[in-house]
C-alpha distance (Angstrom), angle and dihedral (degrees) to the residues before:
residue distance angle dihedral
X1 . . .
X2 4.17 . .
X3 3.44 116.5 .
X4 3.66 103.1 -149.5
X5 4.04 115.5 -145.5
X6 4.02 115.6 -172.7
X7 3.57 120.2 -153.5
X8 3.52 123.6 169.9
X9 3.60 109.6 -60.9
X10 3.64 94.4 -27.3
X11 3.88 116.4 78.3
X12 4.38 109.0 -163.3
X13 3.50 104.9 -163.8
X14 3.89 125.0 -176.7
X15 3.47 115.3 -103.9
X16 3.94 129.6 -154.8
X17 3.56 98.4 -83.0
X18 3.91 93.4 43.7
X19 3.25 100.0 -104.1
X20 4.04 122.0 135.6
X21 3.73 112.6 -120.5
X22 3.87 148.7 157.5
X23 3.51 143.8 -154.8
X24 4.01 115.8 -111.2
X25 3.74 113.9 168.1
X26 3.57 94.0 -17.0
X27 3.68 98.7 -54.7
X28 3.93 126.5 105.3
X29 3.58 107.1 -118.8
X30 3.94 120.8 -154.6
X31 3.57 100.5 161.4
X32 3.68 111.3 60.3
X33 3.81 94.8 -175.2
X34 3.95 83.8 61.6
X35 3.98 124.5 77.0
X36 3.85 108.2 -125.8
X37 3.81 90.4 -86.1
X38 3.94 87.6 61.4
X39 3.93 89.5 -129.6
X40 3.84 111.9 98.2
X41 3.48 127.5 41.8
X42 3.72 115.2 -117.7
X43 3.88 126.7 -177.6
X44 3.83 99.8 -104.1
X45 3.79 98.7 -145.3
X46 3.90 95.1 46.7
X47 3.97 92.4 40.5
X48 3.66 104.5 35.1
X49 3.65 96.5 29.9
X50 4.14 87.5 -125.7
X51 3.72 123.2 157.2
X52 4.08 116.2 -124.4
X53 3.98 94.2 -106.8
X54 3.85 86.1 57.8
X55 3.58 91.4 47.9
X56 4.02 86.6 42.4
X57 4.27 90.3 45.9
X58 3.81 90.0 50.7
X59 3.93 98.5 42.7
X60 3.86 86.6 46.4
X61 4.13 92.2 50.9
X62 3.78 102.6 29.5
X63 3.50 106.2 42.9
X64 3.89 105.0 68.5
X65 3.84 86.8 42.6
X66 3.97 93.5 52.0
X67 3.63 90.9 43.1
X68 3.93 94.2 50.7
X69 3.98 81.9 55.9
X70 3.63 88.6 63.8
X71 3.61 141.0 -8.0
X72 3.94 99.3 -134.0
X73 3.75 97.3 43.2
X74 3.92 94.4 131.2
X75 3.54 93.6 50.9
X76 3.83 96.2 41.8
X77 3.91 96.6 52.7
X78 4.07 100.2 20.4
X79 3.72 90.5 -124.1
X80 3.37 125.7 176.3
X81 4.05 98.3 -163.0
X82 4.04 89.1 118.2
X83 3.26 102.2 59.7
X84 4.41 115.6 90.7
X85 3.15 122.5 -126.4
């Protein structure tokens, strides 16, 4: 079951895994610190228009799950997801 969470214009939902996400441009995005093609690093609340306790929820959910994927995901994609706000 997805928990739905609204914020602003932005709604994060759980996905399967338990990771927070949203849609932007019809792709899921997990990484706000990514554009949607997961290759640059954009300033979530400027480029996705996201507040800084979305940013915080998804950092706080996401992270440990992306890192279990693999050790050197901050150095392979240059995200930016561990750092607080």
């Amino acid at each position: 079951m997805n928990k739905d969470i609204k914020f602003c214009k932005i709604q994060l939902k759980t996905c399967k895994e338990g990771m927070k996400s949203f849609v932007y441009e019809d792709t899921y995005i997990t990484d706000p610190t990514l554009d949607e093609t997961g290759r640059y690093p954009v300033d979530p609340k400027k480029y996705y228009n996201l507040t800084d306790s979305q940013v915080e929820e998804m950092r706080k959910v996401n992270l440990p799950i992306l890192e279990k994927d693999t050790d050197d995901y901050k150095e392979i994609t240059g995200s930016k997801i561990w750092l607080t706000i």
